[in-house]
C-alpha positions as CSV (number, residue, x, y, z in Angstrom):
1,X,-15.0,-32.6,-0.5
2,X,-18.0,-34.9,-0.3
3,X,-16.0,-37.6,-2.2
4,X,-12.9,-37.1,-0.7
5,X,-14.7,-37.4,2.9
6,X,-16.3,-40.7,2.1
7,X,-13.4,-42.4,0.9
8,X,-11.6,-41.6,3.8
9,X,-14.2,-42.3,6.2
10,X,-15.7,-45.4,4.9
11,X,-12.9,-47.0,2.2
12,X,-9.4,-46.1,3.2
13,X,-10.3,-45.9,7.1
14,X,-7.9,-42.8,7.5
15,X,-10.7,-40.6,9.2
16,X,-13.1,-40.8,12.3
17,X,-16.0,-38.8,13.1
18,X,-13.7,-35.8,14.6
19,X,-11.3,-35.4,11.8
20,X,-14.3,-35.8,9.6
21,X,-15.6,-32.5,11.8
22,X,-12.0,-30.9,11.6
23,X,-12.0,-31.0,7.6
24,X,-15.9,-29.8,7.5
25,X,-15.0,-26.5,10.3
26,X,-11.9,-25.9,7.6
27,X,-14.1,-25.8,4.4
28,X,-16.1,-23.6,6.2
29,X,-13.8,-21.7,7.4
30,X,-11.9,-21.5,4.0
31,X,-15.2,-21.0,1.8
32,X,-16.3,-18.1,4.5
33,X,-12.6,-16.3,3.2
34,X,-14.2,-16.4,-0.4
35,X,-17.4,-15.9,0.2
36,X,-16.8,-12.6,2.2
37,X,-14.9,-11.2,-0.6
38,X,-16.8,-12.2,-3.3
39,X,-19.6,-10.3,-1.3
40,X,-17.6,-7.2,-0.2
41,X,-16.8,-7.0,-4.2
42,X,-20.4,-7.3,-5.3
43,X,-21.5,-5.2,-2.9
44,X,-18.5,-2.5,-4.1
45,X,-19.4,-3.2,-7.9
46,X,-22.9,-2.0,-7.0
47,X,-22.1,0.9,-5.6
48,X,-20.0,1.9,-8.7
49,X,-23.4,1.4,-11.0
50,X,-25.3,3.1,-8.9
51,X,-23.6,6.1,-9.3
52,X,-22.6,5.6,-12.4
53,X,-18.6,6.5,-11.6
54,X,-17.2,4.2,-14.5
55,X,-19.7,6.5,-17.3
56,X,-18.6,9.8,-15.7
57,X,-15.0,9.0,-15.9
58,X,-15.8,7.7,-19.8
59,X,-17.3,11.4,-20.8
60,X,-13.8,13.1,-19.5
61,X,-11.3,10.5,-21.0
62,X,-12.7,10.6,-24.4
63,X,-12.2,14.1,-24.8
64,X,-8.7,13.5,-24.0
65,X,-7.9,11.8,-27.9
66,X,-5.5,9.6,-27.2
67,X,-4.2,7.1,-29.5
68,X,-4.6,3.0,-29.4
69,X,-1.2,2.6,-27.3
70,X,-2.4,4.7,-25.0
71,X,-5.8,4.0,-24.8
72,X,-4.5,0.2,-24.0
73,X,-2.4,1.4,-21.0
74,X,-5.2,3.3,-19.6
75,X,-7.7,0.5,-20.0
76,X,-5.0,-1.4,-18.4
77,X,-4.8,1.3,-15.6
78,X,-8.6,1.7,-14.4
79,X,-8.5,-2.7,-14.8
80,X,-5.4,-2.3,-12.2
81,X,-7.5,-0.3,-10.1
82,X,-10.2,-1.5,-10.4
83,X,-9.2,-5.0,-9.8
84,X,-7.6,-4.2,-6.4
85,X,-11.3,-3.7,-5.4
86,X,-13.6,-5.8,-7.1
87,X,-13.8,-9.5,-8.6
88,X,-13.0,-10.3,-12.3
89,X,-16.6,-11.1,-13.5
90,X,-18.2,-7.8,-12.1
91,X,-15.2,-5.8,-13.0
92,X,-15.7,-7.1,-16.6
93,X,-19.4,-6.4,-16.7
94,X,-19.3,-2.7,-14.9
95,X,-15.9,-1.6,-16.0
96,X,-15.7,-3.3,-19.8
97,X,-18.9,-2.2,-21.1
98,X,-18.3,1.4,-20.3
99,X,-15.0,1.1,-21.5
100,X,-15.7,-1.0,-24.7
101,X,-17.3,2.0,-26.7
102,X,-13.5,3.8,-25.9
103,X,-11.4,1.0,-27.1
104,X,-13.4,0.6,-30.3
105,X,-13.6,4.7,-30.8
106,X,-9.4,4.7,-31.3
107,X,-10.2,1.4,-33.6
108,X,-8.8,-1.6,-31.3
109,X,-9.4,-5.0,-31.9
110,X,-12.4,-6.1,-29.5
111,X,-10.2,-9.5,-28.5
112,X,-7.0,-6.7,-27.8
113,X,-9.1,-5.2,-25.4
114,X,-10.7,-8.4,-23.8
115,X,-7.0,-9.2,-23.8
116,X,-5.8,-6.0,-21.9
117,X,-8.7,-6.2,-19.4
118,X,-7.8,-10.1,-18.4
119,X,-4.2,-9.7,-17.9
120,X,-4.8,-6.4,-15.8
121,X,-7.5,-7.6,-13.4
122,X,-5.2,-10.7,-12.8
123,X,-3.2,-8.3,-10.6
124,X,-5.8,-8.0,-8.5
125,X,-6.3,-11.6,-7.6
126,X,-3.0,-10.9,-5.9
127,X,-2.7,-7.4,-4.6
128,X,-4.9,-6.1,-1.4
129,X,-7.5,-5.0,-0.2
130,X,-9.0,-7.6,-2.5
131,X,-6.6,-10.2,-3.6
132,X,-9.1,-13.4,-3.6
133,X,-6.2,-15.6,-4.5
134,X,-3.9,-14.2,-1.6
135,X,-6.2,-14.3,1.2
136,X,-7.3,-17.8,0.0
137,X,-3.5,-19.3,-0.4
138,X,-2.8,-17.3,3.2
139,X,-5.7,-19.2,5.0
140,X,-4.9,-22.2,3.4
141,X,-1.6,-21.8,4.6
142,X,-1.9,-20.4,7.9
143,X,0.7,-17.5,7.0
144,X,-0.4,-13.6,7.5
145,X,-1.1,-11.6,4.3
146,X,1.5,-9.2,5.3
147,X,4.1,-11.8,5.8
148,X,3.4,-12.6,2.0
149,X,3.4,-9.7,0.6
150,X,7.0,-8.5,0.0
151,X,7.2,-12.3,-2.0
152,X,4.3,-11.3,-4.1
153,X,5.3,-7.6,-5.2
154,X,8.5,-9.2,-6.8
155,X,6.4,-11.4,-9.2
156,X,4.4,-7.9,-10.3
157,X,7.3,-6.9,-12.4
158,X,7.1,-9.9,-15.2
159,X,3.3,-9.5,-15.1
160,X,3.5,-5.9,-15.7
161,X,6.1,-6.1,-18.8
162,X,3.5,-9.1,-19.9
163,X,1.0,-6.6,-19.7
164,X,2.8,-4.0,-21.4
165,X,3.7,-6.2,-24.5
166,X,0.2,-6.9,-24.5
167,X,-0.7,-3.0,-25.0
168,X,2.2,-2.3,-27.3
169,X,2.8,-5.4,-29.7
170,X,-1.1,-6.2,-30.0
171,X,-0.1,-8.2,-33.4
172,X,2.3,-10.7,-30.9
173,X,-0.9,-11.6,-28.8
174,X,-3.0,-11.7,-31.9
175,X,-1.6,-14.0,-34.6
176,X,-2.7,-16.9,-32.7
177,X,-6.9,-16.0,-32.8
178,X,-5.8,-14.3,-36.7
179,X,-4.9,-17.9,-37.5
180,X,-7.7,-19.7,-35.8
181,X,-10.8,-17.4,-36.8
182,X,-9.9,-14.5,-39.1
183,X,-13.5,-13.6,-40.0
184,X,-13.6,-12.6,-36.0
185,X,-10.7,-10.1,-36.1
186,X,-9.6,-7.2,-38.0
């Protein structure tokens, strides 16, 4: 932004002293969209450790012996959910270490299951009441989230048969790391 403002201002004599305040009240305005949800996420993730929700739901879902297949789609599941509400990178700390120790009990590749939990929390860079990526492309746009929304639900049906090949055929996402670095996979 820096950059960009300087050459502008000073070398390419496209901007004066009040566009130069327009684009800094819109990078505000734009990083305040992120900011607030990054915090509203934290804030949300802490919560969750506090009371230590992801470990109680753990204890019940093991005792429920299901299978690989099935452990991917609910991994994929409480990612889903999870991702409507929080960002990737705490989602992955809270909700992927509790649930590591699940995926490895039914004997699934470690890279599957970072695989399972990536694709599903990329729903929720799109999907409310989070959706980071929406509200960002909405301010940035000027166009209401609701407005958007009907446009965005029709691109969750590829990204949810993705998702499902990724549970089902873990061999089709895996060849490619099995070729690069065997000694890391199964």
């Amino acid at each position: 932004m820096l950059y960009a403002g300087v050459l502008s201002f000073f070398f390419y004599r496209e901007m004066d002293l009040k566009g130069l305040n327009d684009a800094l009240l819109d990078t505000g305005r734009l990083a305040a969209v992120a900011l607030f949800c990054v915090g509203t996420a934290s804030a949300f993730g802490w919560l969750l450790a506090y009371y230590q929700i992801p470990k109680a739901i753990l204890a019940g879902v093991s005792a429920w012996g299901m299978g690989p297949t099935l452990t991917g789609f609910f991994i994929a599941l409480v990612f889903l959910v999870v991702g409507c509400f929080l960002d990737a990178i705490p989602a992955i700390i809270i909700v992927g270490t509790i649930l590591q120790p699940l995926a490895q009990g039914v004997g699934m590749d470690p890279v599957h299951f970072a695989l399972i939990g990536i694709v599903s929390l990329a729903f929720g860079l799109v999907t409310p009441p989070y959706g980071l990526c929406l509200m960002i492309s909405c301010a940035v746009a000027g166009v209401r989230i609701l407005d958007v929304l009907k446009d965005v639900m029709i691109m969750l049906v590829p990204m949810l048969a993705v998702l499902a090949v990724v549970i089902v055929w873990p061999d089709f996402v895996l060849w490619l790391p099995r070729q690069i670095s065997p000694e890391f996979l199964k």
